[in-house]
C-alpha positions in Angstrom: 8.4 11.0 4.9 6.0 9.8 7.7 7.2 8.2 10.6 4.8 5.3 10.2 1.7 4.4 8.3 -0.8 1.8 9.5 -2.3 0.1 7.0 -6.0 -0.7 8.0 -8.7 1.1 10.3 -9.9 -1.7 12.7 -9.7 -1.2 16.4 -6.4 -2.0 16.1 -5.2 0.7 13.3 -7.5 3.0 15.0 -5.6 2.5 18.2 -2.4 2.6 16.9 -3.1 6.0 15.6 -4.1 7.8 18.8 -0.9 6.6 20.2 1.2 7.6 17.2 -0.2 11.1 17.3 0.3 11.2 21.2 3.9 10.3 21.1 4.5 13.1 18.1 5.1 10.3 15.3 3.5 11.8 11.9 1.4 9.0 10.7 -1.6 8.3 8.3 -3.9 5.3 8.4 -4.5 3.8 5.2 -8.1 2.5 5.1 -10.4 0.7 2.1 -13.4 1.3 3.1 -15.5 4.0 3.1 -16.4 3.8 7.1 -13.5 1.6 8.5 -13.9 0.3 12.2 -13.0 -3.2 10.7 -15.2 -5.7 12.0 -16.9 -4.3 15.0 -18.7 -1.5 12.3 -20.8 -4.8 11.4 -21.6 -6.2 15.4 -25.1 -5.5 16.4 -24.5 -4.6 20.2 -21.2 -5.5 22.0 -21.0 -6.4 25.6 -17.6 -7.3 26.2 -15.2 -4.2 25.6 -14.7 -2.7 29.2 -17.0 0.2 30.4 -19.2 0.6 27.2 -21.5 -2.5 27.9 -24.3 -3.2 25.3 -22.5 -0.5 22.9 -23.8 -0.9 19.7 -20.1 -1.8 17.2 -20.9 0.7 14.5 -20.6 3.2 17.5 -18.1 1.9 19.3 -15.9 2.1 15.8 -16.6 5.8 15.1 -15.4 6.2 18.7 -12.0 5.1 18.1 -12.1 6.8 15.2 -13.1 10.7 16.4 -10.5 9.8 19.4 -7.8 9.2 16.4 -9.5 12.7 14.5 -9.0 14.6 17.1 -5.4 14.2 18.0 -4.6 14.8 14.3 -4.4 11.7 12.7 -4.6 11.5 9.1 -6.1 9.0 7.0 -6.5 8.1 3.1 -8.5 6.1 0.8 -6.7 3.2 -0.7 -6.1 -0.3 -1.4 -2.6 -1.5 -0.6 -0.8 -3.7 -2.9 2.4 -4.1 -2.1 5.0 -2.9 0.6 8.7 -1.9 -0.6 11.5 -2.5 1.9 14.5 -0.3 1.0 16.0 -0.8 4.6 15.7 2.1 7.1 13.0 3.4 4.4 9.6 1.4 3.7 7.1 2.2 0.1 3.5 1.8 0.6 2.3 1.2 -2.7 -1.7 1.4 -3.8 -3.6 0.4 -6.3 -3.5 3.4 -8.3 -0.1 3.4 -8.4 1.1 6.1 -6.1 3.3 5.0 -3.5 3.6 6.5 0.0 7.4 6.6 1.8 7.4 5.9 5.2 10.2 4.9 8.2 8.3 2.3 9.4 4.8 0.7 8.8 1.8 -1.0 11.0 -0.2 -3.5 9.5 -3.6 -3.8 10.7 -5.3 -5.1 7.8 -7.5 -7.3 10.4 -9.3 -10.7 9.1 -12.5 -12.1 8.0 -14.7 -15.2 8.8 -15.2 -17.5 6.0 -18.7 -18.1 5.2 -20.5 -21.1 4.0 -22.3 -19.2 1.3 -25.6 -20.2 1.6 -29.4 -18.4 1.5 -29.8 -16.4 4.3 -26.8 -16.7 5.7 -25.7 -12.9 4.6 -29.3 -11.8 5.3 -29.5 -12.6 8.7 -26.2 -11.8 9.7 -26.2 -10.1 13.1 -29.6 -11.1 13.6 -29.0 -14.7 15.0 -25.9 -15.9 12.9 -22.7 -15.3 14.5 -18.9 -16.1 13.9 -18.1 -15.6 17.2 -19.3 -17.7 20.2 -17.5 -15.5 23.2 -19.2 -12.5 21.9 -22.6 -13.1 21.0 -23.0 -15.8 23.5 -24.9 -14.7 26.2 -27.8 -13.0 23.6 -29.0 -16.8 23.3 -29.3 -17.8 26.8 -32.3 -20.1 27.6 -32.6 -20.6 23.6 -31.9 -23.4 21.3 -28.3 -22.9 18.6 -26.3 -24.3 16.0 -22.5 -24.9 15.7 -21.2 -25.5 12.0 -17.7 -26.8 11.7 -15.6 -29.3 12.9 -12.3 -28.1 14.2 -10.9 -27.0 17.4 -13.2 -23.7 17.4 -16.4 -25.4 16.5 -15.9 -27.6 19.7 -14.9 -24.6 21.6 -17.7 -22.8 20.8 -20.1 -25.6 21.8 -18.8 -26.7 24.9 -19.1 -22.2 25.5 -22.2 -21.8 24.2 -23.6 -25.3 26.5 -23.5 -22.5 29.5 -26.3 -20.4 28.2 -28.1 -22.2 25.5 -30.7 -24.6 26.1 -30.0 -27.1 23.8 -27.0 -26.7 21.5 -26.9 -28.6 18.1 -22.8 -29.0 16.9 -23.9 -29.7 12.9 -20.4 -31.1 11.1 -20.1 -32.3 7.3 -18.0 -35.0 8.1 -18.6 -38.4 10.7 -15.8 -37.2 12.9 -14.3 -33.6 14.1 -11.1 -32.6 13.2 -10.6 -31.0 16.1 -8.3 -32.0 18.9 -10.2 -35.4 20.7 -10.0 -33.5 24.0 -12.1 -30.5 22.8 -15.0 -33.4 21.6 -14.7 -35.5 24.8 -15.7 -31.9 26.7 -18.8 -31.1 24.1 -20.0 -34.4 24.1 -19.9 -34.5 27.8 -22.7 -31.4 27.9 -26.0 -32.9 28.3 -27.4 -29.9 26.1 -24.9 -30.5 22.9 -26.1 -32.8 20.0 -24.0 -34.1 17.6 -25.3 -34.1 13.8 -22.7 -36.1 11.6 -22.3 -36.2 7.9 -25.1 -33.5 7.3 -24.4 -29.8 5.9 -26.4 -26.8 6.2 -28.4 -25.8 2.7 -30.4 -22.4 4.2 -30.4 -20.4 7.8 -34.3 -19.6 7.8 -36.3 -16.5 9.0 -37.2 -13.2 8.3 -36.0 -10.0 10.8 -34.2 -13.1 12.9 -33.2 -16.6 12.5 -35.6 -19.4 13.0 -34.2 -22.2 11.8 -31.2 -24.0 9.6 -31.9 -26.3 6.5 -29.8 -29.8 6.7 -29.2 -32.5 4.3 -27.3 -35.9 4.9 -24.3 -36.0 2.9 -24.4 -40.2 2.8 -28.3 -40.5 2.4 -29.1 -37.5 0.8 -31.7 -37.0 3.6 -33.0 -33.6 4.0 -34.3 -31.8 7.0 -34.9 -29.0 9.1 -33.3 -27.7 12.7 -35.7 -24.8 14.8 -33.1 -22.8 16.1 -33.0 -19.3 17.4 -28.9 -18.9 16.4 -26.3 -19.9 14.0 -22.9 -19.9 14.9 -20.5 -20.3 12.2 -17.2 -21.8 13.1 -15.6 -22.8 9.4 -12.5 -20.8 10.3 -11.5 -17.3 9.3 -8.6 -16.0 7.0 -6.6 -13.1 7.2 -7.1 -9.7 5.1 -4.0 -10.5 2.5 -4.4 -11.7 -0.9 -2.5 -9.2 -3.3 -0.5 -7.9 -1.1 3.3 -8.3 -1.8 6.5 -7.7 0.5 4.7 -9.4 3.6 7.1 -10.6 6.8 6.7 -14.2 7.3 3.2 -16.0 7.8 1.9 -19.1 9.4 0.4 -21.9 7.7 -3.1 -20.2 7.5 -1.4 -16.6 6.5 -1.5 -15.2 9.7 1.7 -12.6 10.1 4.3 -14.5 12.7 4.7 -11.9 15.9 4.7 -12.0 19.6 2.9 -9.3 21.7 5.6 -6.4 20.7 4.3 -6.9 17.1 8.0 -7.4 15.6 7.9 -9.1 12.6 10.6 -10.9 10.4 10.9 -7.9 8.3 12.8 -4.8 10.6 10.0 -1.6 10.6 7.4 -3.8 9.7 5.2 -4.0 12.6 1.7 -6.4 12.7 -1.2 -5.4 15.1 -4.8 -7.1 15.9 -6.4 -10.2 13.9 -4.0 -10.5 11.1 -1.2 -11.2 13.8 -1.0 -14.5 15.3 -2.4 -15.2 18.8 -4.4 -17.1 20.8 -7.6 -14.4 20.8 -9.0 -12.1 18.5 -11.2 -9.6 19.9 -11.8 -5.7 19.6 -10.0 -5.8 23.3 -6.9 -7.7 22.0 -6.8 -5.6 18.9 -6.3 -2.5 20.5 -4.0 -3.5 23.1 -1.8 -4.6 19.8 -2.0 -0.9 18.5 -0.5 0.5 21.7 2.4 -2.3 21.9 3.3 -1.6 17.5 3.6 2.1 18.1 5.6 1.3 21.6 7.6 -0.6 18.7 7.8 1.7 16.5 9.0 4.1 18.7 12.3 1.5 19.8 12.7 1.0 16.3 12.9 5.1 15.5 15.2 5.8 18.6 17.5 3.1 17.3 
């Protein structure tokens, strides 16, 4: 029986395995991919994790997980379908129908951004469209973006990206945010941020880099065309879950309910990086949430 398994190998499984093996706890990461390193593998360059500026996120992932190789820690191919609470014991089940029994377990399973799902969207990805402002922000400085979306993040992200951009264009399917009003007030108070009501995006153009988005008016039918150098997509993001029974308690959105000890409703069942709810979801915040679940884990064991 391990002491824990982790379940997912983000920055945040990753971590959370270096510290298992370094406080003696036998452990194997569960992964589902054939690289892991969650969703830094797929980030061009990153330039906000703290003494590796510019690192590129495919490296920065292997990093973490050498680090986690070298102390020992073991990992295995598999999808996770459902976790078994039998009280001080824990059965992580998988898709082939083997089951691995465990004290406690870390999930890390991490979460995606929703796409809009059109041309060149998937193409271009890392090369000019983004789903995250605070990290690719300062790659578009003195250029001209979009925004698409119309909540709370979409007008975060405008009123952000208004510092470096030159002109910012906040492109929203309906003919008023559904953010909070506060949030609007402070983009539409940039002199560089343009509101574009009731228009969707059809295409993100170019060819090794973006070069424009495709619009068309969803009340005239009107369509059109928007030279930018970046595409930010801000439609929300959802958490790594579906199929997976015997989860602790969720939000709204499906995000796993824990504070910064990574305690869920379930005893054993410990949450770490995106898929636990927080106010920021970064590589940074991620692995801090792998130390604090083993330092969890750890209580847990010793009582």
């Amino acid at each position: 029986m391990y002491d824990t398994v982790i379940v997912g190998s983000g920055p945040a499984g990753l971590t959370a395995g270096i510290y298992a093996k370094r406080a003696g706890l036998e452990c194997v990461v569960i992964e589902n991919t054939p690289i892991g390193g969650g969703q830094i593998a797929t980030t061009d360059r990153v330039d906000n994790y703290p003494g590796l500026l510019g690192v590129n996120g495919m490296d920065l992932g292997m990093k973490f997980r050498e680090h986690a190789e070298k102390l020992g820690c073991e990992f295995k191919d598999g999808q996770v379908v459902e976790i078994e609470d039998k009280g001080s014991a824990k059965i992580v089940k998988l898709q082939d129908g083997s089951g691995i029994e465990t004290k406690t377990v870390i999930l890390a399973l991490g979460a995606d951004h929703r796409q809009l799902g059109v041309p060149g969207e998937n193409e271009l990805r890392g090369k000019g469209v983004s789903y995250c402002a605070t990290c690719d922000g300062a790659f578009f400085r003195g250029k001209d973006v979009a925004v698409v979306g119309g909540g709370d993040v979409a007008l975060e992200d405008a009123a952000f990206l208004s510092r470096f951009a030159s002109k910012v264009y906040l492109i929203h399917r309906r003919n008023e945010f559904r953010g909070a009003k506060a949030l609007a007030d402070e983009a539409a108070s940039k002199e560089n941020v343009t509101f574009v009501f009731d228009t969707i995006v059809t295409k993100v153009d170019g060819e090794n880099s973006v070069t424009g988005v495709e619009t068309e008016n969803k009340k005239t039918g009107e369509k059109g065309a928007i030279p930018v150098n970046g595409v930010f997509m801000a439609v929300g993001t959802k958490p790594n879950v579906e199929g997976i029974a015997g989860l602790p308690e969720a939000d709204e959105k499906g995000y796993i309910t824990a504070g910064e000890d990574c305690v869920t409703s379930i005893p054993g069942i410990f949450v770490a990086g995106d898929l636990r709810t927080k106010q920021l979801r970064q590589v940074i915040t991620a692995a801090a949430d792998g130390a604090n679940a083993v330092t969890s884990v750890q209580k847990y064991l010793s009582n």
